[in-house]
N, C-alpha and C positions, 0 to 999 in steps of 0.2 A: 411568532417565529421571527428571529432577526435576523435570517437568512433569507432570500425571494428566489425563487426557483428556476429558472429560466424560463418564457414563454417559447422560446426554441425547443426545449427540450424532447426529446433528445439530440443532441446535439451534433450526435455522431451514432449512428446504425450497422446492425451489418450491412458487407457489402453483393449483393446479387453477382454483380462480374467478375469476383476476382474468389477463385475456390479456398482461398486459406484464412478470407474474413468475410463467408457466407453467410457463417451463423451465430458467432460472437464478435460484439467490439465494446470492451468496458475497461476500467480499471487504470484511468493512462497517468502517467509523470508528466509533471505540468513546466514547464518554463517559459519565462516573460524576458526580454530583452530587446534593445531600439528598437520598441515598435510592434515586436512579432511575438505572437502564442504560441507557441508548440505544444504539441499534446504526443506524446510516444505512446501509444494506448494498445493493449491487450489483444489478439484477434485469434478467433478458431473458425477452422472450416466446418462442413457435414463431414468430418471422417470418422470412423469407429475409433483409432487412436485418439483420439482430441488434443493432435497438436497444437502448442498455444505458441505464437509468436506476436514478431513490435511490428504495428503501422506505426507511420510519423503522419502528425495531421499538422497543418499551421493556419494562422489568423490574423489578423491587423483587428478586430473588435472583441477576440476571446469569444466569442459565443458562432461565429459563420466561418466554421473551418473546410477546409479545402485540403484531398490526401496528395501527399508529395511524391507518390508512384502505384504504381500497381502490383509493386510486388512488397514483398517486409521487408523492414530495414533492418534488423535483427532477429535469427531466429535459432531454434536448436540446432550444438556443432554436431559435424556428421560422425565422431568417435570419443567424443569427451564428456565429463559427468554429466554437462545437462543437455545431453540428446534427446532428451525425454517430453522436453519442452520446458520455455522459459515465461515469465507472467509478472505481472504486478513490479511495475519499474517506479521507483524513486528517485529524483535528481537534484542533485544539488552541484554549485561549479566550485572549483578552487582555482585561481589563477586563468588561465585560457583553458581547461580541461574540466567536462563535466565530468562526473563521478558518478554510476548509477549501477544502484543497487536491485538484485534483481531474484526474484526464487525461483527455482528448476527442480526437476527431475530425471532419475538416468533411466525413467523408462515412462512411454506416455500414460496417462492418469486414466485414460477410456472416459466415456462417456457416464461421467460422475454424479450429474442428479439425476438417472436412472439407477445406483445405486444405493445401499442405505448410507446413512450418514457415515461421513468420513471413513469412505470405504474407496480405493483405487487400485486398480488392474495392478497385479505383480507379476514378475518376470518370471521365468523358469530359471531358478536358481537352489544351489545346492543347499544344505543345510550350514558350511563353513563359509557360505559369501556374507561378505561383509554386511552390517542389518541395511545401510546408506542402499545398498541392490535389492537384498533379497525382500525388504519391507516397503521398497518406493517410497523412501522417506525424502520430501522437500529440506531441499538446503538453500539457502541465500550464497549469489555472488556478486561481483563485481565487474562490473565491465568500464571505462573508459574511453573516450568520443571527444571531439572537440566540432562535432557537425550533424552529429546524429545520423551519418552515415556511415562512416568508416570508423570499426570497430576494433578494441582488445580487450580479450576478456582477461581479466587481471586473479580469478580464480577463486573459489568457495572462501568464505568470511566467519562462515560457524561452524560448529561441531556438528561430527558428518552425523552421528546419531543421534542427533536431536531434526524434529522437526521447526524448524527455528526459522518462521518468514517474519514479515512486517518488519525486516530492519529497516531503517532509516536514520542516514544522518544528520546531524547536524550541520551547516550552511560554512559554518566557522568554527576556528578552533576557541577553547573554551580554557584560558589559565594555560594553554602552548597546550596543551590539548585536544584531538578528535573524541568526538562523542557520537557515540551510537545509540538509537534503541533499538532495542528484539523482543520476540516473544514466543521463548520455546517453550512448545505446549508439554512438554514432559516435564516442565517442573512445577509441580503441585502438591499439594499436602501440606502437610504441621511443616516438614522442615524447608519448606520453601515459603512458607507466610500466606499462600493463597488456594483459595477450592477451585479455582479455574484458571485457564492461562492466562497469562498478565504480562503488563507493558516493565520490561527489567531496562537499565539502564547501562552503560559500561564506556571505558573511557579508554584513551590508545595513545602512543607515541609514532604508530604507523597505522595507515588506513587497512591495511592488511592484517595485520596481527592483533587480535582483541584476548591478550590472555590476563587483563587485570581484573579482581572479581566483581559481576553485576553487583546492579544494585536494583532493589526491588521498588521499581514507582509508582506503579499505578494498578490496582486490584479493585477485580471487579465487585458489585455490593450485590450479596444475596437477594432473592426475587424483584430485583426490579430488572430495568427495560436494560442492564448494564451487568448481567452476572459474568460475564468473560469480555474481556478487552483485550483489543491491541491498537497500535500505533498506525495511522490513515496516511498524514502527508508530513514531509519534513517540518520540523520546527522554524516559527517566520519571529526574526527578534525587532521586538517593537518596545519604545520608551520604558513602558511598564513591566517586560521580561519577553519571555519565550513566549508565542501563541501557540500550544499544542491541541491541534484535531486529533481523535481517538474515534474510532468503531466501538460500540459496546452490543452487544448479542442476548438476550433471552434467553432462560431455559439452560442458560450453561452452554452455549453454542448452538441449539438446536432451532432458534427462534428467529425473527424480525434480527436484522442491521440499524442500528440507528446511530448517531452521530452525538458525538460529545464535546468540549472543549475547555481545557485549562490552561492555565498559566504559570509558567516554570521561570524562577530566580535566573536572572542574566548568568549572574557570577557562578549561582551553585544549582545547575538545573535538577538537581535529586530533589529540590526542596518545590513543594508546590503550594503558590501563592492562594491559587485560588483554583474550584472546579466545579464546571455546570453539574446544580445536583438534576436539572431535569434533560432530556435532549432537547439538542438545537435544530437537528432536521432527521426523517422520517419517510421511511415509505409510505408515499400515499395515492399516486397516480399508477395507469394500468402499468407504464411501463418501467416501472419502480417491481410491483404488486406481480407481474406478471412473465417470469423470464426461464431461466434456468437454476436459479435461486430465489424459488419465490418470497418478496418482500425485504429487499437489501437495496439498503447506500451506501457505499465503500468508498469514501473518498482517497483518492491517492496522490492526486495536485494542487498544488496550491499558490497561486502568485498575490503578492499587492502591486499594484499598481493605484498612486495617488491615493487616496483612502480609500479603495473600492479591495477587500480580497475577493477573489476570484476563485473558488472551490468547485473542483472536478472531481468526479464522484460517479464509480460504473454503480448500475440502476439494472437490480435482477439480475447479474452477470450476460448479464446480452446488451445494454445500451450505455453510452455516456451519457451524465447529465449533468448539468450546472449550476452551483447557487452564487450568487453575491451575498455581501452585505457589507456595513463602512466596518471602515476599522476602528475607529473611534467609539463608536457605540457597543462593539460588541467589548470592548476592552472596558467602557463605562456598565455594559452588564454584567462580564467577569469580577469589576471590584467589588458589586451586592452580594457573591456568591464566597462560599467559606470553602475550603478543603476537607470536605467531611468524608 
């Protein structure tokens, strides 16, 4: 493995004293600047809804974080789409203003690994509401910060019927261009190019408006440890191109989390240089193995700092955990590896 796990780990737990991050804390957006780690991470209480909202954790060594209050610093609005609750934040800055992307729903999801798979609580809704209500369908949006405290949410990013999370942007623009990935799970079959959901790509003149057509990147390969993918943490551009981290899933979704990573063209990120045929990290400790999702690494952060990346990654959907590894060497292990 050329990732090393943290001896910390986990890094971050729930919290016993505060009721709305009793029982989960995983999944955080990572950023690094003079000095300081941020983690925005995931958090649920014991309640039957399972509302999910943002702690803010921060750090001076990346791995001994410290929470920045006791209550969340972002959470579902009290009458707008994502009342439902919000999760899985990705960040990236432009100018003085972070950009973070985020998925919700307009009704809370209930207590989801007591259900069968990809099964969440719906509303009492007619048969002509909209499918976005009456299906509990996750949408990704936006919101903008320049403190991680003070908040606008700048409003849903994908189409309301699709189930379309794991967006994330890119850091910078690309040719006067923003670039996004997503991965809506409804587009599968012959005339979408793949049997499971997959990392598509798409490009913008506004961060808000993505109506130019995907494009299809990254598809998962039949029986291995990668049959369904999506997109983990923002793209980090390094000499040799994009470093893109990827989740790949078992079984078509139904299996083990594990970690993948490729390398996308500076100039033309649809083209991919190179991609780990085996994974790079792995459930393998209790509190990996042992959570609310049993046997998942999700990573959702990612900074460098000097040659060391920093990957944060919720562990079971109940803990943060952390790997390193240099950048140098993983970019010397991506040139051995083909785009197959």
């Amino acid at each position: 493995m050329i990732f090393k796990k943290s001896e910390s780990n986990p890094i971050l737990s729930p919290n016993p004293a505060n009721d709305w991050e009793n029982l989960a804390v995983c999944n955080p957006g990572a950023w690094y600047e003079d000095g300081t780690f941020y983690l925005l991470y995931r958090a649920a209480g014991n309640d039957e809804d399972h509302f999910i909202r943002f702690g803010l954790a921060e750090s001076k060594d990346g791995i001994h974080f410290i929470r920045t209050s006791d209550m969340p610093v972002f959470g579902p609005s009290c009458n707008g789409p994502d009342m439902g609750g919000v999760e899985d934040a990705r960040i990236v800055k432009f100018g003085t203003e972070f950009y973070v992307t985020y998925a919700y729903r307009s009704y809370p999801p209930g207590r989801y690994w007591t259900f069968p798979h990809d099964v969440v609580r719906l509303p009492d809704a007619g048969p002509d509401a909209p499918a976005v209500f009456r299906e509990n369908i996750a949408n990704s949006g936006m919101a903008l910060t320049k403190d991680f405290k003070t908040w606008r949410r700048l409003g849903r990013i994908t189409q309301s019927n699709l189930d379309d999370r794991d967006v994330i942007l890119f850091p910078e623009k690309i040719n006067g261009k923003f670039a996004m990935l997503h991965r809506p799970k409804e587009w599968v079959g012959e005339q979408y190019g793949c049997l499971h959901p997959a990392v598509w790509i798409t490009f913008s003149d506004d961060l808000m408006v993505w109506n130019e057509k995907s494009t299809l990147l990254l598809q998962g390969k039949p029986g291995t440890w990668e049959e369904k993918v999506g997109g983990s943490t923002p793209p980090l551009r390094t000499n040799d191109g994009w470093l893109l981290i990827y989740h790949g899933v078992e079984e078509g979704g139904r299996g083990y989390y594990r970690v993948g990573v490729a390398l996308l063209d500076l100039n033309d990120p649809t083209k991919i240089l190179a991609r780990s045929e085996n994974f790079i990290l792995e459930p393998e400790h209790k509190y990996e193995i042992e959570g609310f999702y049993n046997g998942c690494v999700f990573p959702t952060g990612n900074v460098i700092v000097d040659d060391t990346l920093f990957l944060y990654y919720g562990a079971a959907d109940k803990y943060v955990g952390l790997a390193t590894c240099s950048v140098s060497q993983l970019l010397e292990y991506l040139k051995t590896q083909k785009n197959v």
